[in-house]
MARDRENVEX-686710 format. One line per 5 residues: their letters; for each residue x, y, z of N, C-alpha, C, O, CB. Coordinates in pm, whole numbers. Last residue first. Glycine has a CB too. Layout:
<sites>
a = X/Y/Z/X/Y/Z/X/Y/Z/X/Y/Z/X/Y/Z ~ ...;
</sites>
This chain:
<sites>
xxxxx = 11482/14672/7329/11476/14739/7156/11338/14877/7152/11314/14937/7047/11410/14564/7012 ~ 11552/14620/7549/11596/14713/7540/11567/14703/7353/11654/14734/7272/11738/14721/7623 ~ 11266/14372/7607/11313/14475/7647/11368/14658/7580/11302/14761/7564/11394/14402/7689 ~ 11379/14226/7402/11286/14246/7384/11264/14414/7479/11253/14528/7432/11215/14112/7411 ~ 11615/14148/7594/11626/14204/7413/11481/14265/7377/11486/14369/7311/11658/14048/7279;
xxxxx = 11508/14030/7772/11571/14173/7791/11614/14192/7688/11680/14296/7692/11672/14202/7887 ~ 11351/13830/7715/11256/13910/7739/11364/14039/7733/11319/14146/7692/11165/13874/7879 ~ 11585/13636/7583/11459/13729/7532/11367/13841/7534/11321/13915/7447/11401/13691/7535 ~ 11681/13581/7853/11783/13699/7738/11713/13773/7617/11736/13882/7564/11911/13607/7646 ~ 11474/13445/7981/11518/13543/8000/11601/13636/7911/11581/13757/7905/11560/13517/8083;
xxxxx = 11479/13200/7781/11375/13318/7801/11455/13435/7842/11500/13515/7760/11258/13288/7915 ~ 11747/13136/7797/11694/13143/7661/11572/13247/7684/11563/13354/7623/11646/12987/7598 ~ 11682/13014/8080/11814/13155/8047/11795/13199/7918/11827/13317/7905/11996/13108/8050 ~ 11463/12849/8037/11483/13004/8166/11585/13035/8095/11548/13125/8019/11525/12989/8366 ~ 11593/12647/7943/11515/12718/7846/11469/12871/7966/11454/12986/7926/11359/12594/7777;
xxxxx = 11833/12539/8073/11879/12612/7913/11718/12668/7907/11724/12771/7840/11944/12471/7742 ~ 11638/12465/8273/11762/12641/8311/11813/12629/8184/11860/12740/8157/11932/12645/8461 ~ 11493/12311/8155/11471/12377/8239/11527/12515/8241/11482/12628/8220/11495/12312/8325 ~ 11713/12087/8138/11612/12150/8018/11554/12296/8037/11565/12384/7952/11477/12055/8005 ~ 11775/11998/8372/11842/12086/8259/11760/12162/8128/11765/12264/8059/11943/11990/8193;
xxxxx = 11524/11874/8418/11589/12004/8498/11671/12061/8481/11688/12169/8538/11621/12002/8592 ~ 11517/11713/8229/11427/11793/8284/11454/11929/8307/11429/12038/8257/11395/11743/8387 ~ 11704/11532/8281/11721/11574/8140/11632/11725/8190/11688/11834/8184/11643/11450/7995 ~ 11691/11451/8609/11787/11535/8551/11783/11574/8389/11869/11658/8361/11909/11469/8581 ~ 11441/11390/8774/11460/11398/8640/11571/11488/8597/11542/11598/8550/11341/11435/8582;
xxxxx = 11587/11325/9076/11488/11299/8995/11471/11255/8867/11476/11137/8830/11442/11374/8994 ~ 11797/11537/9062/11826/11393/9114/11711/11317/9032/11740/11255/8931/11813/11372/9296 ~ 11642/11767/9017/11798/11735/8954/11849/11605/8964/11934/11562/8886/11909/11816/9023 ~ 11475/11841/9183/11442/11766/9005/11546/11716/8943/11550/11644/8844/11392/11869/8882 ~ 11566/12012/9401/11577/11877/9443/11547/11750/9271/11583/11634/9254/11433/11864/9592;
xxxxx = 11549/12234/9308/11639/12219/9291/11637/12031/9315/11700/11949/9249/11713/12324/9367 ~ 11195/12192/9335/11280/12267/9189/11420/12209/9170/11447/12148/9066/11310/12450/9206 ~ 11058/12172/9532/11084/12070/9494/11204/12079/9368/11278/11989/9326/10957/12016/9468 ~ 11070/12444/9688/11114/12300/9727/11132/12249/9619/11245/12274/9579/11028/12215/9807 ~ 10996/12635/9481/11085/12653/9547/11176/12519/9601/11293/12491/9576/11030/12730/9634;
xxxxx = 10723/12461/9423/10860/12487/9316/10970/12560/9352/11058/12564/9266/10828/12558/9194 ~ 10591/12520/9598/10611/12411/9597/10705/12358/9479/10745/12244/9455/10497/12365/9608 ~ 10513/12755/9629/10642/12714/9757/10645/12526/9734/10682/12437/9811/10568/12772/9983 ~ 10434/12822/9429/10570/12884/9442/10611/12798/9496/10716/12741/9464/10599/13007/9502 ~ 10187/12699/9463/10269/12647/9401/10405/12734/9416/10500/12656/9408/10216/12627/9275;
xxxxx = 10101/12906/9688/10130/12747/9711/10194/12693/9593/10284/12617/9630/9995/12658/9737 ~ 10056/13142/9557/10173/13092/9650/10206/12975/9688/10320/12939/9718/10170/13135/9752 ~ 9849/13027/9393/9987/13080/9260/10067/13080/9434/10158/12996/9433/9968/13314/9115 ~ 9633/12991/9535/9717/12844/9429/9851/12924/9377/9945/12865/9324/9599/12774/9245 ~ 9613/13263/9618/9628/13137/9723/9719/13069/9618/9841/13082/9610/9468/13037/9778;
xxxxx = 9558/13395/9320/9689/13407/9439/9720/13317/9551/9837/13293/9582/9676/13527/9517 ~ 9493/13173/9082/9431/13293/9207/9566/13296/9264/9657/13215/9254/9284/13241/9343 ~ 9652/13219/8786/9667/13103/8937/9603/13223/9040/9653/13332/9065/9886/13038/9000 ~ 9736/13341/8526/9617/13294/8540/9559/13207/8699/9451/13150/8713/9616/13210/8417 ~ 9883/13564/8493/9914/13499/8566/9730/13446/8618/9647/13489/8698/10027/13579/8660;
xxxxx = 10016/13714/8199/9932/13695/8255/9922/13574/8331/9944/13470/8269/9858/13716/8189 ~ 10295/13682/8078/10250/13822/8086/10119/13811/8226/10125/13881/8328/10181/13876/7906 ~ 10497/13394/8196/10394/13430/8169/10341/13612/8174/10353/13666/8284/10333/13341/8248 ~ 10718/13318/8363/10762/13389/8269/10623/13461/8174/10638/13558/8099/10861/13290/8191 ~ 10602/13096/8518/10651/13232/8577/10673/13336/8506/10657/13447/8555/10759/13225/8636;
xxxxx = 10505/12922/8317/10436/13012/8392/10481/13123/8450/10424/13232/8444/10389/12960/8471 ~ 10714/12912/8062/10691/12845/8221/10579/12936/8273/10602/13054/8246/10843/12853/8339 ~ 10714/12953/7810/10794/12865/7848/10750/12796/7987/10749/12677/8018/10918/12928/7849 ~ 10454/13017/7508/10537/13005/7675/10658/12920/7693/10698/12835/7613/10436/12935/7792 ~ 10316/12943/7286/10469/13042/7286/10501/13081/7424/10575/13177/7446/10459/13199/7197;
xxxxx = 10142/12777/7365/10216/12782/7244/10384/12839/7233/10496/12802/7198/10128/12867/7161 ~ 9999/12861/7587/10077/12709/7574/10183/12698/7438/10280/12622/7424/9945/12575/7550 ~ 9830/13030/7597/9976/13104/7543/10066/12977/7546/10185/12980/7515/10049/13245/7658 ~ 9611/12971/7709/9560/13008/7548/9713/13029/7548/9726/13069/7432/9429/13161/7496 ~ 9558/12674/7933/9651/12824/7883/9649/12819/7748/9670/12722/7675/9825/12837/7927;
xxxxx = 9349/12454/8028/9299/12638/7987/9411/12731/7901/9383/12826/7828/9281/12743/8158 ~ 9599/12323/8123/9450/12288/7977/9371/12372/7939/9322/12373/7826/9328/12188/8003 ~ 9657/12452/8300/9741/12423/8190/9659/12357/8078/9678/12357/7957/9857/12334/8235 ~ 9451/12459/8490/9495/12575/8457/9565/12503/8349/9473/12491/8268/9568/12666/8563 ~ 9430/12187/8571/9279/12269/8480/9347/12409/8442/9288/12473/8355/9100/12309/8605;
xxxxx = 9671/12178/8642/9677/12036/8531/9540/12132/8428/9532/12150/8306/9606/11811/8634 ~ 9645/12300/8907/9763/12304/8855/9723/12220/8694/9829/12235/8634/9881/12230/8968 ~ 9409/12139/9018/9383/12334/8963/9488/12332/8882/9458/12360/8766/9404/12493/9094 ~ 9522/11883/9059/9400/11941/8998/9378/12036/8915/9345/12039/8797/9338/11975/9069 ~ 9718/11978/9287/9801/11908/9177/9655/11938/9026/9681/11996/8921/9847/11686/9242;
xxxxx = 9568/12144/9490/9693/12251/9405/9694/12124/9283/9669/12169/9171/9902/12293/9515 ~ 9432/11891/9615/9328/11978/9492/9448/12068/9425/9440/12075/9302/9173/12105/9573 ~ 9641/11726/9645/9570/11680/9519/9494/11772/9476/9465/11783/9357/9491/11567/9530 ~ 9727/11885/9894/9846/11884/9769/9736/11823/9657/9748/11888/9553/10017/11758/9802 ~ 9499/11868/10054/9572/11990/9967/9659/12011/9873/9676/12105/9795/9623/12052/10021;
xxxxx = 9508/11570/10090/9388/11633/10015/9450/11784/10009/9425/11815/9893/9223/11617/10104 ~ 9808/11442/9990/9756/11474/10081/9632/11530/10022/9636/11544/9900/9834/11546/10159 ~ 9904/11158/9720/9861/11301/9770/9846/11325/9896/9869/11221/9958/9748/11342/9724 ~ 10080/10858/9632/9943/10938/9666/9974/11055/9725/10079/11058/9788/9844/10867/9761 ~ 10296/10772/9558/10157/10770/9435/10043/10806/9493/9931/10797/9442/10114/10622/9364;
xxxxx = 10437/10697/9855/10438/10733/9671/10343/10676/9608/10312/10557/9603/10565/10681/9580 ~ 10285/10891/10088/10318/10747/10014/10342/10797/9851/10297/10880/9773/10167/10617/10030 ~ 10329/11173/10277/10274/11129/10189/10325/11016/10094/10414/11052/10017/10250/11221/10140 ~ 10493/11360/10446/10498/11214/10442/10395/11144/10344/10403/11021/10354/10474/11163/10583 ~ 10509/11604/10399/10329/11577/10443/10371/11438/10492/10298/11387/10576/10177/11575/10291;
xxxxx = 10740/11696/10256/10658/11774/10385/10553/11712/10435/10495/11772/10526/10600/11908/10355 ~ 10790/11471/10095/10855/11530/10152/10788/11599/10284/10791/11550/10397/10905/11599/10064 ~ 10551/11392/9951/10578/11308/9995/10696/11378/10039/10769/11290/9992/10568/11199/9927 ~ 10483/11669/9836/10401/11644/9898/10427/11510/9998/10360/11497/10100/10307/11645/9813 ~ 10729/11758/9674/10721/11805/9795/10570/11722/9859/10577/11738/9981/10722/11980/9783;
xxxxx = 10682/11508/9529/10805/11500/9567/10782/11597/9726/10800/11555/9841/10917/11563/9435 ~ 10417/11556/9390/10411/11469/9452/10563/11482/9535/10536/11450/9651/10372/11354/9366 ~ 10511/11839/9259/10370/11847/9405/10393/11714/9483/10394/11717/9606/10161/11839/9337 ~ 10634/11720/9065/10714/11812/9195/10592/11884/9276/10606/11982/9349/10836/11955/9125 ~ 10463/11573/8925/10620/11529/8975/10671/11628/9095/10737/11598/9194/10741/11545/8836;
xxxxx = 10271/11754/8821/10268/11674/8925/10366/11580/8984/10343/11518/9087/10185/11618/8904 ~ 10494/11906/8634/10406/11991/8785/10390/11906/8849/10457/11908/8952/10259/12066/8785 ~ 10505/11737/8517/10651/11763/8522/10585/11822/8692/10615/11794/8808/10746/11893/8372 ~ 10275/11684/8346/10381/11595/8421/10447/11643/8501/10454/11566/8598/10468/11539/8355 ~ 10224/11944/8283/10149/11890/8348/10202/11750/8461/10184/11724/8580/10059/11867/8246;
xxxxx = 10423/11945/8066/10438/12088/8172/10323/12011/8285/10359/12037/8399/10369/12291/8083 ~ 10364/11777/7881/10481/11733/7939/10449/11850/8072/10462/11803/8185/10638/11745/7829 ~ 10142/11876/7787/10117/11729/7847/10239/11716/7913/10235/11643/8012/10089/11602/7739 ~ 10230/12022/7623/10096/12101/7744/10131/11992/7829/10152/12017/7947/9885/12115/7699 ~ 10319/11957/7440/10434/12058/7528/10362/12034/7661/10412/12027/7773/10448/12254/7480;
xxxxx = 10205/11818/7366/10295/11732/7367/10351/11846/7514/10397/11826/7626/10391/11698/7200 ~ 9989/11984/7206/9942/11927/7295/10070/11847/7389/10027/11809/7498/9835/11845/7230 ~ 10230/12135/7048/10143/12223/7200/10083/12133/7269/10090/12149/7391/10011/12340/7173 ~ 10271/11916/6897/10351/11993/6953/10310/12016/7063/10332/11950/7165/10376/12090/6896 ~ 9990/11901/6762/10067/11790/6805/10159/11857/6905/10112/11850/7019/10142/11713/6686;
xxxxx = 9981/12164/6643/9880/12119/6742/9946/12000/6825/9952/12007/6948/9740/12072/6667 ~ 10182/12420/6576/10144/12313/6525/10083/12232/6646/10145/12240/6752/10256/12250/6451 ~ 10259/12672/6611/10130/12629/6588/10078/12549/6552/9965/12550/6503/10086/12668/6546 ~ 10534/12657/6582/10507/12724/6724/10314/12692/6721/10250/12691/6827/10571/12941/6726 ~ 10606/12660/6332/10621/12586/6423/10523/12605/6541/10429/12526/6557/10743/12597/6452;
xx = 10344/12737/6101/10485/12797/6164/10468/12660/6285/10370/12592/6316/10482/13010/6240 ~ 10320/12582/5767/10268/12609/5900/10383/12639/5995/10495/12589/5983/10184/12489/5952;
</sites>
């Protein structure tokens, strides 16, 4: 069985990308809103929601890396700017946070990226 299709895995991957989202809704949400730790504002909980029902929907959980990097951008456009601007904020600030993470992160963005432009120029 190829890697990349093994069920355990994808559910592991799906489950960590879900974490990781509501870690940095709650950071900017207790940043910009003042929001208590371990609770929401009611806009930041329905984006944190949609954010968790979209990643339990993604048929490409397998062979993705990040959403951004995604062919198809499954986030209506409202939820897909609000999360930008909530991975704009909270993104660099993950470093303090969860630093394995957020390295993890830019080795697997720069791994994509050199992909897509091989992929690219062939």
């Amino acid at each position: 069985m190829a890697r990349g299709s093994d069920p355990a895995r994808v559910a592991a991957k799906r489950e960590r990308e879900k974490r990781m989202v509501s870690e940095m809704i709650a950071l900017y949400c207790r940043k910009r809103h003042g929001a208590r730790s371990g609770d929401l504002c009611p806009d930041c909980a329905a984006l944190d929601a949609y954010a968790r029902q979209r990643s339990d929907r993604c048929p490409f959980m397998e062979t993705k890396t990040f959403c951004s990097n995604c062919r198809v951008h499954c986030y209506r456009s409202d939820m897909r700017e609000r999360i930008r601007e909530v991975m704009r904020f909270a993104g660099p600030r993950m470093i303090f946070r969860h630093p394995v993470a957020a390295v993890r992160h830019v080795v697997e963005t720069r791994v994509e990226k050199h992909r897509i432009e091989r992929e690219n120029t062939a």
